[in-house]
VEXDREN-2710 file (C-alpha; in Angstrom, 1 decimal):
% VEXDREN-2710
k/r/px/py/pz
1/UNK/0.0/0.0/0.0
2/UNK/1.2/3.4/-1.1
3/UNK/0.0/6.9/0.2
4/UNK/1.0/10.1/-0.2
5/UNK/2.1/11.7/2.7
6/UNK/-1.4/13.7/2.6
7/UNK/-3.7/10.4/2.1
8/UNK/-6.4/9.8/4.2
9/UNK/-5.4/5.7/5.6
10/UNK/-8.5/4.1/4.5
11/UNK/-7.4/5.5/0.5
12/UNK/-6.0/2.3/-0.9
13/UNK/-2.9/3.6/-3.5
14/UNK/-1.6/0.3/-4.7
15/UNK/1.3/-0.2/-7.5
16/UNK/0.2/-3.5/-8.8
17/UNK/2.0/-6.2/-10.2
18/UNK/4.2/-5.6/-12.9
19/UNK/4.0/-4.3/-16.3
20/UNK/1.6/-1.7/-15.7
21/UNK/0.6/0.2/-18.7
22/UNK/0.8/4.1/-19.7
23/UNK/-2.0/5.7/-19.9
24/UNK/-2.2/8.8/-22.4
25/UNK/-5.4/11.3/-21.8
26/UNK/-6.3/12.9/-25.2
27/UNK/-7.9/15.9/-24.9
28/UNK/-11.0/15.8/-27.6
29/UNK/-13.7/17.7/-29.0
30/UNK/-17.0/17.5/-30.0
31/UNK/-17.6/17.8/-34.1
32/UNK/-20.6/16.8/-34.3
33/UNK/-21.3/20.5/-35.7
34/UNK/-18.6/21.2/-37.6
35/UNK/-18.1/17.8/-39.6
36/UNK/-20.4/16.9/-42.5
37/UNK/-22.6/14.3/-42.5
38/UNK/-21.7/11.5/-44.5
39/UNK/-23.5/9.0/-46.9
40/UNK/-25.0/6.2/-45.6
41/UNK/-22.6/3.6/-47.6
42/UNK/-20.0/5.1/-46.1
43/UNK/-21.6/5.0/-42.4
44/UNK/-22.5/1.4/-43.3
45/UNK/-18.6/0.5/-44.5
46/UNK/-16.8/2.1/-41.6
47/UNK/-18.7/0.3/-38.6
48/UNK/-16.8/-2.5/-36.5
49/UNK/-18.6/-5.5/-35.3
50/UNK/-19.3/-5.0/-31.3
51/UNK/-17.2/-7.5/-29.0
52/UNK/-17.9/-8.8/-25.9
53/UNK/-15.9/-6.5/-24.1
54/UNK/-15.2/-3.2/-24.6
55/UNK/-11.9/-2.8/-25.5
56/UNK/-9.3/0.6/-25.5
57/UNK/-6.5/1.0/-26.7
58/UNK/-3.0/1.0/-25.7
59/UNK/-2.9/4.9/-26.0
60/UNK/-6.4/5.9/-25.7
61/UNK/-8.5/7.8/-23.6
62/UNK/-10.2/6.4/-20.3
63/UNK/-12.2/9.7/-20.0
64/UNK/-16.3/8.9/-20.9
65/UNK/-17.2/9.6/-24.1
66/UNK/-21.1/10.3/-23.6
67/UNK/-23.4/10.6/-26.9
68/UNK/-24.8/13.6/-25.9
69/UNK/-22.7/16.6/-25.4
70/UNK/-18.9/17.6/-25.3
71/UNK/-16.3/14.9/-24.0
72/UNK/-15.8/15.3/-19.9
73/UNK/-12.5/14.5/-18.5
74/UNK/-11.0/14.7/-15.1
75/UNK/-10.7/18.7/-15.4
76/UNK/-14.6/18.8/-15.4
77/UNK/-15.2/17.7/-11.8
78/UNK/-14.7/19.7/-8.9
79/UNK/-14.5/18.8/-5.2
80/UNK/-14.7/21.4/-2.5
81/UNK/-11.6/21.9/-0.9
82/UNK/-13.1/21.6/2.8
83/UNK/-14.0/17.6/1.7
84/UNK/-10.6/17.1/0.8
85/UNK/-9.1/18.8/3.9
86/UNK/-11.0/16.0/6.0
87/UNK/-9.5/13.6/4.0
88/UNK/-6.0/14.3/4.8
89/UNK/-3.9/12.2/6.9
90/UNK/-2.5/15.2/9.3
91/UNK/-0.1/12.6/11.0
92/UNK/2.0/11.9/7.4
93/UNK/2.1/15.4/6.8
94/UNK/3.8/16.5/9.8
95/UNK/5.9/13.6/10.0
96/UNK/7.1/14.6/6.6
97/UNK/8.2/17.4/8.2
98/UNK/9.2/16.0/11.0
99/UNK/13.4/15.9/9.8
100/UNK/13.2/19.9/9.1
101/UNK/11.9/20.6/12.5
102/UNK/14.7/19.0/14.4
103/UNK/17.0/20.4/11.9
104/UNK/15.3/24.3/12.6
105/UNK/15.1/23.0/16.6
106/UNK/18.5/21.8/16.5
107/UNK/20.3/25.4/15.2
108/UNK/17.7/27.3/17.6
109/UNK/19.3/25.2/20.4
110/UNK/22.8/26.0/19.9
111/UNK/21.5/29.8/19.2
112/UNK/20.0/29.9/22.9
113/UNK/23.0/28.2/24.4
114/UNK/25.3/30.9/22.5
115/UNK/23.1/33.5/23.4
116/UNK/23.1/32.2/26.8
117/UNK/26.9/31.7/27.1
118/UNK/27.5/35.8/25.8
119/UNK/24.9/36.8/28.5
120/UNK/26.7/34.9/31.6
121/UNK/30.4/36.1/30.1
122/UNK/28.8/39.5/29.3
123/UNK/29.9/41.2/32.9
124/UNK/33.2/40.0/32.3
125/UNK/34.0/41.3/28.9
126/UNK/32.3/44.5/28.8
127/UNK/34.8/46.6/30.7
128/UNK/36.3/46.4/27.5
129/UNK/33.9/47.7/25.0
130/UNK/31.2/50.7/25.2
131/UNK/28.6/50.6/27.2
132/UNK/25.7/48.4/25.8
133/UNK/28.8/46.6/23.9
134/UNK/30.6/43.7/24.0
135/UNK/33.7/43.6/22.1
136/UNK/34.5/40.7/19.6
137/UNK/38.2/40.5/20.3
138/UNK/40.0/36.8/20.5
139/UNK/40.1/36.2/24.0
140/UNK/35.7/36.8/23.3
141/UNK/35.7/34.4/21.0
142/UNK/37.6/32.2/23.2
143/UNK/35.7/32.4/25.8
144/UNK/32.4/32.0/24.3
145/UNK/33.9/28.8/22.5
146/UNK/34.9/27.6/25.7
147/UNK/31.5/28.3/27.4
148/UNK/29.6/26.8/24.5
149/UNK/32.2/23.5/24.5
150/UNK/31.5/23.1/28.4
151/UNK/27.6/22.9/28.1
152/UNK/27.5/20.4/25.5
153/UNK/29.9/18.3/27.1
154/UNK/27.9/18.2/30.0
155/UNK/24.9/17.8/27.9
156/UNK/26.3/14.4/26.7
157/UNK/28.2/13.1/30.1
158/UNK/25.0/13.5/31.6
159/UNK/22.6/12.7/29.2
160/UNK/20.4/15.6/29.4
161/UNK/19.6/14.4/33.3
162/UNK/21.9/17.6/34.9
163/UNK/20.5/19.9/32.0
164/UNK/16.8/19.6/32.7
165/UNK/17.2/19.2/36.6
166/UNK/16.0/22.3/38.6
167/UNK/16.8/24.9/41.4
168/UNK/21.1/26.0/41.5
169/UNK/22.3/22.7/40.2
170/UNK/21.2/23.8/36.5
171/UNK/23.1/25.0/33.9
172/UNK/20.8/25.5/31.6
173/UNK/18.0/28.6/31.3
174/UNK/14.2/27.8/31.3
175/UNK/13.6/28.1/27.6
176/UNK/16.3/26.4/26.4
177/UNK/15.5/23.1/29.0
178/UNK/12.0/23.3/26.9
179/UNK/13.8/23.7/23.6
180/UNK/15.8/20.2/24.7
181/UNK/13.4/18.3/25.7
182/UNK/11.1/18.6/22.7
183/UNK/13.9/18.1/20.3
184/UNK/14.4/15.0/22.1
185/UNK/10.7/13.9/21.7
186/UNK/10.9/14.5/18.0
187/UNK/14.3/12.2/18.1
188/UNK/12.7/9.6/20.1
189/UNK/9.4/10.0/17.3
190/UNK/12.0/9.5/14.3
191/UNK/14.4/6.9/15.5
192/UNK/10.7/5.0/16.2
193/UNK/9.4/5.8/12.5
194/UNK/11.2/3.9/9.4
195/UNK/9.8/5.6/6.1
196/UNK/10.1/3.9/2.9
197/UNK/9.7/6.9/0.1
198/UNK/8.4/6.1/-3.2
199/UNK/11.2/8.9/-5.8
200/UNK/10.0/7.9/-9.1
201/UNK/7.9/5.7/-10.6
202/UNK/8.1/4.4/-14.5
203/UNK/6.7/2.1/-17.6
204/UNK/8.5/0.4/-20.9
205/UNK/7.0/2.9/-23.8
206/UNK/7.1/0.5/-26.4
207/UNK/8.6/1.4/-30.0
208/UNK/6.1/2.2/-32.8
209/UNK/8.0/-1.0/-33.9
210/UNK/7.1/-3.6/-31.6
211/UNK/3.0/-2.8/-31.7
212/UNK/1.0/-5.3/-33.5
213/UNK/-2.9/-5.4/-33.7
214/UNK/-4.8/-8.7/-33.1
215/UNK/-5.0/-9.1/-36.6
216/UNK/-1.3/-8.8/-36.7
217/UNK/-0.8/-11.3/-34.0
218/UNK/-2.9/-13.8/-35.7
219/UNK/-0.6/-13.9/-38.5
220/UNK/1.9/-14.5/-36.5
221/UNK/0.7/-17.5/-35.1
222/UNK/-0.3/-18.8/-38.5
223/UNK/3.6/-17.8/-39.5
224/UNK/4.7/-20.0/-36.6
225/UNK/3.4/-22.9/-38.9
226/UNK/2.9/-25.3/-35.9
227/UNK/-1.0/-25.0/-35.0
228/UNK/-4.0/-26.0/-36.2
229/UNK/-6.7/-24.3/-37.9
230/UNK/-8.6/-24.9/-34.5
231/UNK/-5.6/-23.1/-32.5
232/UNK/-5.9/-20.6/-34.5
233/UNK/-9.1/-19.8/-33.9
234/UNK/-9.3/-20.7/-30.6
235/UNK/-6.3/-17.9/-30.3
236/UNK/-8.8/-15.4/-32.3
237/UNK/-11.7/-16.0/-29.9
238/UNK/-9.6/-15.2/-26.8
239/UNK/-8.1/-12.0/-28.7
240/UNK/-11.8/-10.8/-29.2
241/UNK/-12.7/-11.6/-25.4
242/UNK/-9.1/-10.3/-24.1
243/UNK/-9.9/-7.0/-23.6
244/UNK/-6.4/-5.9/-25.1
245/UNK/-6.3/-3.2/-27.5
246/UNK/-5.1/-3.2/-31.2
247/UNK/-1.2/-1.5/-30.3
248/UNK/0.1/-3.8/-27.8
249/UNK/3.8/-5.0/-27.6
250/UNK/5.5/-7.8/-28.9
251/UNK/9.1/-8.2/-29.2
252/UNK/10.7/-7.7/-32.6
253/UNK/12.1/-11.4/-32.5
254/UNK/8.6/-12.6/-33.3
255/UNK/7.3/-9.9/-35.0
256/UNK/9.8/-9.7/-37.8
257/UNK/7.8/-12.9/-38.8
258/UNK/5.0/-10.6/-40.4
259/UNK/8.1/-9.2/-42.4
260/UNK/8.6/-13.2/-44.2
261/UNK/11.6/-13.7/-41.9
262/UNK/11.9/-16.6/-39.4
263/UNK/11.4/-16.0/-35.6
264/UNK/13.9/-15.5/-33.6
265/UNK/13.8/-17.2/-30.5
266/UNK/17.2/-17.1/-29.9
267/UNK/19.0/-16.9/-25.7
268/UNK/20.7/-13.5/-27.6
269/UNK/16.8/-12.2/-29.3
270/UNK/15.9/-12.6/-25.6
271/UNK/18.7/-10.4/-24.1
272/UNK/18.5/-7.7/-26.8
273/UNK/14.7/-7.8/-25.6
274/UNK/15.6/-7.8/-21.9
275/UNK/18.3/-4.8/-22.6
276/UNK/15.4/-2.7/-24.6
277/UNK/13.1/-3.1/-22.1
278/UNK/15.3/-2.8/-18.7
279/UNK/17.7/-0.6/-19.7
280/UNK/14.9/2.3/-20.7
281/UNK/12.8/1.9/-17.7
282/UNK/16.2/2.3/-15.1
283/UNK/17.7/4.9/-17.2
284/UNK/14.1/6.6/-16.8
285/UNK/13.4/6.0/-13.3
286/UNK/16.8/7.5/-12.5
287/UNK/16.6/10.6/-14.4
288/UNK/12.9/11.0/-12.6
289/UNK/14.2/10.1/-8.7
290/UNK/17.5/12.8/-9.8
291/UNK/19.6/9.7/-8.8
292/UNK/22.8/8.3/-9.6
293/UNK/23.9/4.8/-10.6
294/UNK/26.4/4.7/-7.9
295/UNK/24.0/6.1/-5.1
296/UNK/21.8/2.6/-5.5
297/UNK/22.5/0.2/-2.7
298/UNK/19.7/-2.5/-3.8
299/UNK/18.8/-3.8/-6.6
300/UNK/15.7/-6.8/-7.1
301/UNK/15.2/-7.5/-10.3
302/UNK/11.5/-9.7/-11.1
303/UNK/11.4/-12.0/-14.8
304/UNK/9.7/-15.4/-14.1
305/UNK/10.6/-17.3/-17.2
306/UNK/14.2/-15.8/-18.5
307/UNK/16.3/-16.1/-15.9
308/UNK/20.1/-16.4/-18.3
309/UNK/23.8/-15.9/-16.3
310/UNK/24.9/-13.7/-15.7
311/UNK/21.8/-12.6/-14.4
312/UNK/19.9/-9.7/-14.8
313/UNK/21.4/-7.7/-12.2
314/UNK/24.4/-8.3/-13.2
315/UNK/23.4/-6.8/-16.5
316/UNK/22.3/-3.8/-15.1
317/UNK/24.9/-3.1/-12.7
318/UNK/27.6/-3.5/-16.1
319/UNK/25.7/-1.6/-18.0
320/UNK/24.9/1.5/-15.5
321/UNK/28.2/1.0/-13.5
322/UNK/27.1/0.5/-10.0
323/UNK/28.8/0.6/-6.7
324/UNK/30.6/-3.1/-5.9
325/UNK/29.5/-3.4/-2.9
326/UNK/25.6/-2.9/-4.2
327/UNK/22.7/-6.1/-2.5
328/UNK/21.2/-7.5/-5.8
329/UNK/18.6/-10.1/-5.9
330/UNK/17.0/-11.3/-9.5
331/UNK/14.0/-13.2/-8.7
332/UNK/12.3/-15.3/-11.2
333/UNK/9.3/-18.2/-11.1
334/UNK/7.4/-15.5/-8.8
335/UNK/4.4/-15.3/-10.9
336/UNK/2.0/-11.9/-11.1
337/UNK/2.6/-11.0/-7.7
338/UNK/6.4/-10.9/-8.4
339/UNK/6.3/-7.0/-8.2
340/UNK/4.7/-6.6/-4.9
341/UNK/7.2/-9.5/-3.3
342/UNK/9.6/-7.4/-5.1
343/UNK/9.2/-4.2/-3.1
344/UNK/8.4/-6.0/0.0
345/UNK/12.1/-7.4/-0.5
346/UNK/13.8/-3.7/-1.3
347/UNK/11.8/-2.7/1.7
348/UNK/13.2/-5.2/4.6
349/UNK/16.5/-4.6/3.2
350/UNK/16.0/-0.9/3.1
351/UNK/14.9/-0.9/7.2
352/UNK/18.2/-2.7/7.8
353/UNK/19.4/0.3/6.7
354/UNK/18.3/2.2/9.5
355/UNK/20.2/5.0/10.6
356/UNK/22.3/5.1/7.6
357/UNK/19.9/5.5/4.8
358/UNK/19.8/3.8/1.3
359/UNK/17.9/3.8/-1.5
360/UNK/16.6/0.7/-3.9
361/UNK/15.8/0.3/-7.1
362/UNK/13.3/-2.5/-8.4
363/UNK/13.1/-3.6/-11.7
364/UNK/9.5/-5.7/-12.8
365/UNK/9.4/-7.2/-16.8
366/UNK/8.9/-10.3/-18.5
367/UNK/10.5/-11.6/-21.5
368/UNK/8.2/-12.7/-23.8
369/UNK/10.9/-14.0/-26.9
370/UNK/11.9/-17.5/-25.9
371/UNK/8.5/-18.1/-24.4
372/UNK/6.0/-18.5/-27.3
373/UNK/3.9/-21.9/-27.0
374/UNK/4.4/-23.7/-29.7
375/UNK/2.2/-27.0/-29.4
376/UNK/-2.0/-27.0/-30.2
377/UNK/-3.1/-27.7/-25.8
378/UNK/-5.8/-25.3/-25.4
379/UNK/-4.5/-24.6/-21.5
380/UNK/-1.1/-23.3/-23.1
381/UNK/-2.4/-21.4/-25.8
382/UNK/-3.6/-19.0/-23.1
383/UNK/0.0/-17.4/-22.8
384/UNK/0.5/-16.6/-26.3
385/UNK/-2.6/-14.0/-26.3
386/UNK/-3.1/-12.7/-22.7
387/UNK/0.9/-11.4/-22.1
388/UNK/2.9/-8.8/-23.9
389/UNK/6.3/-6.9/-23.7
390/UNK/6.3/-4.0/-20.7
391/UNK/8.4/-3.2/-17.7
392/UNK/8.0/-1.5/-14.9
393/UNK/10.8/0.6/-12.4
394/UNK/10.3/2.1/-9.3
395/UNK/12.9/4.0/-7.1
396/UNK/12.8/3.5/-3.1
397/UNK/14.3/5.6/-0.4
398/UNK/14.5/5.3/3.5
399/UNK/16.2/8.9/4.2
400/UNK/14.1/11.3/5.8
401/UNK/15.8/13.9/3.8
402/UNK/13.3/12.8/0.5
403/UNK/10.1/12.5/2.6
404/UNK/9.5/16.1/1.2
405/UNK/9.8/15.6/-2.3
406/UNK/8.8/11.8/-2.7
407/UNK/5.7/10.9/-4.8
408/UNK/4.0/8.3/-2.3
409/UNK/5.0/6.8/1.6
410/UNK/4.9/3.5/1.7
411/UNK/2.8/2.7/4.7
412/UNK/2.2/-1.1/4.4
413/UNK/3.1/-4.6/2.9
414/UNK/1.3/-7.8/3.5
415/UNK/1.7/-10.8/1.7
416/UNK/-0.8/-14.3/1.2
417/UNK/0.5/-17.5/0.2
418/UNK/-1.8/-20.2/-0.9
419/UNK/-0.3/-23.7/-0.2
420/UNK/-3.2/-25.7/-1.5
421/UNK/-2.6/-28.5/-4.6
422/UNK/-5.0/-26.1/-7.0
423/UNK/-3.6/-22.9/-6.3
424/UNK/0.0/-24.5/-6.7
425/UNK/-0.7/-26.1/-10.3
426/UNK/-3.0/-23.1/-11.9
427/UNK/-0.1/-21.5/-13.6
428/UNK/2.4/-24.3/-14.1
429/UNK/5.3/-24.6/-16.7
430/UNK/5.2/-27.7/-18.2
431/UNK/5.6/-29.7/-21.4
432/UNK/3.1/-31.1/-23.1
433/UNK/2.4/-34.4/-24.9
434/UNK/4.3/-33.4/-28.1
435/UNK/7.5/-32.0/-25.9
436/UNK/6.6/-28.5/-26.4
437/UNK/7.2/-26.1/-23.7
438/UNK/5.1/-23.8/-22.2
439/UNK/2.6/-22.3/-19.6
440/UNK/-0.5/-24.0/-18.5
441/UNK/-2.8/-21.6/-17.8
442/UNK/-5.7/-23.9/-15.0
443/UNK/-9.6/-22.9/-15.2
444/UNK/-9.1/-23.0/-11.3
445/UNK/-6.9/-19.5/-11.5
446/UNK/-9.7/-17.3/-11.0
447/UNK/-10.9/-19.0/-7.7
448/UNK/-7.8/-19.3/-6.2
449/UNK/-7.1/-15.7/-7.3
450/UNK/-10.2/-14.7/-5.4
451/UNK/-9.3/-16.6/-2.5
452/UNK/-5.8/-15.0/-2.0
453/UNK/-7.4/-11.8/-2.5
454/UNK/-9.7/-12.1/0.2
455/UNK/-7.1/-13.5/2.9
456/UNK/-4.8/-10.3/1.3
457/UNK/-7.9/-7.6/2.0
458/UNK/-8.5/-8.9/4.9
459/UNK/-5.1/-8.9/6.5
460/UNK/-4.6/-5.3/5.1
461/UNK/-8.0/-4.5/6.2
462/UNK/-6.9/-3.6/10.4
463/UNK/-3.8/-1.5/8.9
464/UNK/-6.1/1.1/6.6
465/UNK/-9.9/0.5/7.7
466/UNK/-10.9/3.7/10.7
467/UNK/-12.0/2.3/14.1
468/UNK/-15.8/3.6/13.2
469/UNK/-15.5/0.5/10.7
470/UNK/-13.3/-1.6/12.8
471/UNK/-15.7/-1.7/16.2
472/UNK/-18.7/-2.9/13.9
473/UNK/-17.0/-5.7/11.8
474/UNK/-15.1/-6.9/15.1
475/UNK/-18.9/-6.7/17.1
476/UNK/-20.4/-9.0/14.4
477/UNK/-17.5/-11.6/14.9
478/UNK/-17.6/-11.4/18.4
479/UNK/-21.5/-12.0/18.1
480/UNK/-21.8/-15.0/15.5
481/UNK/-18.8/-17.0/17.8
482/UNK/-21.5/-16.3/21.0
483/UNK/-24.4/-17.9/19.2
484/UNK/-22.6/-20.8/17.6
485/UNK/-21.4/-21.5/21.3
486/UNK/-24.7/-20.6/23.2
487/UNK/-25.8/-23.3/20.2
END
């Protein structure tokens, strides 16, 4: 769960899984006045058959298009600014400010102990200056350094006990004792408060290149020259229900099929896929957190089915030239949730980190070359229409310093594993009867999905959910366990 530091807790900002896609609002505008009508033929010619599911493409608008009237989009709603002052979360703000008040508290301090020092040394200097003046001469200086010198060593023999204790044993005045002791509340509240900061965020915008529509990608499967005419229509049926639009990615490996070449399924058309992909998405995310290779000190990289040596991290760290001593983990075989184990990962390493600081960078892609089902099972075929080429790279940071200019605060991870024989075979690599490798893809996937996603919400549920919701939902457990006792 990710919130910006003004997010109410009950707002769920989730970075899901991994490829997510890019999103382009178009601004449009009505014609409906200014274009002439055309003939019916042409009307006739230029409509599309209707699909079961409405589909949009890769770059299009998610703003409603109504029949009547001018397109709205998210400029034409308003919200009162009073309803979205209740919904802040007051507690993330300040304690994004939190580091800056110590900061301000801490150079006050040592201004009321100088200030404090000059008074007390006043009466012994001033013979030497005007009246009303005290003059800055070395043996000043020196004394003030001195007086300054002896406070704060007694400040740390004594551990602020001697400081804060009252009547003649003091050494301190009243206002800097207060001073003191709330800068040591705000320690105490940040040595007790481990931030994980969200810098930069980014997606794999695929080359003009690499986009096919579904027509496209059925004549790639009938270039493959290995399925039936029942595969391929099987393949056509899913592309009509898929909900994909008609410019999604492929890699060129496969796609220079559609150009009479061979496909090219070869371990070096999957890295030249892996380095397009990865490579863009770190150079971007870098550029966006204003971070250098060398300040990185993890690395998790996510691919579930290309998993070559060196691995993937070691690709990146040659390629962006990295620190040495850099924590890299490549994870693969994770699945979907791969992303989110991902973070969870950058994050426990990043608390280890504690009063040091670090910052992470995670990586998310899959590599879709050397993966292409090639047999005629309908459970594998799945795989060649429902995933496409994308990455994902997000920048982490545990310093207090980039609370203020960090896009979202990390406020909680939980993670469900399902250890039941369904849920472990409904995505399973496997081969099947004619030795051809691939992804089975079980009708069981949805319910096992749904399960996990329950146990998930209602782990995460105590963490974001108010007590007004929290009292009722707890008063109905507490209630049905009573009755099925009383019987």
């Amino acid at each position: 769960r990710l919130a910006r530091p003004g997010d109410s807790p009950a707002t769920l900002k989730s970075k899901e899984h991994s490829c997510l896609p890019a999103f382009h609002v178009r601004r449009h505008k009505s014609r409906r006045e200014t274009m002439a009508p055309r003939n019916q033929e042409e009307t006739d010619s230029s409509e599309k058959p209707q699909s079961t599911m409405r589909r949009s493409d890769s770059e299009s608008s998610f703003v409603s298009v109504p029949e009547d009237g001018p397109v709205k989009d998210y400029r034409d709603y308003r919200v009162r600014k009073s309803s979205l002052i209740a919904t802040v979360n007051w507690s993330h703000v300040v304690g994004t400010y939190l580091p800056t008040l110590f900061l301000v508290g801490i150079g006050v301090l040592f201004a009321q102990i100088v200030h404090q020092v000059i008074g007390e040394l006043s009466m012994n200097v001033e013979h030497k200056a005007r009246p009303g003046e005290i003059n800055f001469s070395i043996e000043t200086v020196s004394a003030v350094v001195l007086g300054v010198r002896e406070i704060f060593l007694s400040l740390f023999n004594n551990y602020v006990v001697v400081p804060l204790q009252s009547g003649e044993g003091g050494i301190l005045t009243s206002h800097v004792k207060i001073t003191a002791l709330v800068l040591v509340i705000i320690g105490w509240i940040l040595t007790n408060d481990n931030p994980i900061y969200l810098l930069a965020f980014t997606t794999f915008k695929a080359p003009d290149s690499w986009k096919v529509s579904h027509a496209e990608i059925v004549q790639m499967m009938k270039n493959q020259k290995c399925f039936t005419e029942d595969s391929i229509k099987f393949m056509g049926r899913l592309l009509e229900r898929s909900g994909t639009g008609q410019s999604t990615a492929w890699p060129p490996g496969i796609v220079q099929c559609l150009k009479g070449k061979e496909s090219d399924r070869s371990i070096e058309a999957s890295r030249k896929e892996a380095e397009t992909v990865i490579f863009d998405i770190v150079e971007s995310a870098l550029k966006k957190a204003k971070v250098h290779p060398r300040d990185i000190d993890v690395l998790v990289i996510n691919c579930s089915l290309f998993s070559p040596t060196p691995s993937l991290c070691a690709m990146v760290i040659s390629k962006f030239g990295m620190r040495q001593d850099i924590q890299s983990f490549n994870l693969s075989g994770m699945g979907c949730g791969a992303s989110l184990i991902s973070v969870g990962l950058a994050k426990d390493l990043l608390q280890r980190r504690r009063f040091r600081g670090g910052k992470a960078l995670v990586v998310s892609t899959e590599i879709i070359t050397p993966n292409l089902y090639h047999g005629n099972e309908r459970g594998f075929l799945l795989q060649n229409t429902l995933f496409r080429c994308g990455g994902a790279a997000i920048v982490l940071s545990n310093s207090w310093s980039d609370g203020r200019r960090a896009w979202y605060k990390l406020l909680h991870t939980v993670r469900v594993q399902s250890n039941s024989e369904e849920a472990y075979h409904c995505v399973y690599e496997a081969q099947d009867p004619d030795s051809n490798r691939g992804v089975r893809l079980s009708k069981d996937i949805v319910k096992v999905a749904g399960k996990c996603m329950e146990k998930n919400m209602t782990t995460i549920g105590p963490y974001v959910l108010p007590l007004s919701e929290q009292i009722p939902v707890a008063t109905t457990i507490v209630l049905k366990f009573a009755i099925q006792v009383l019987g």
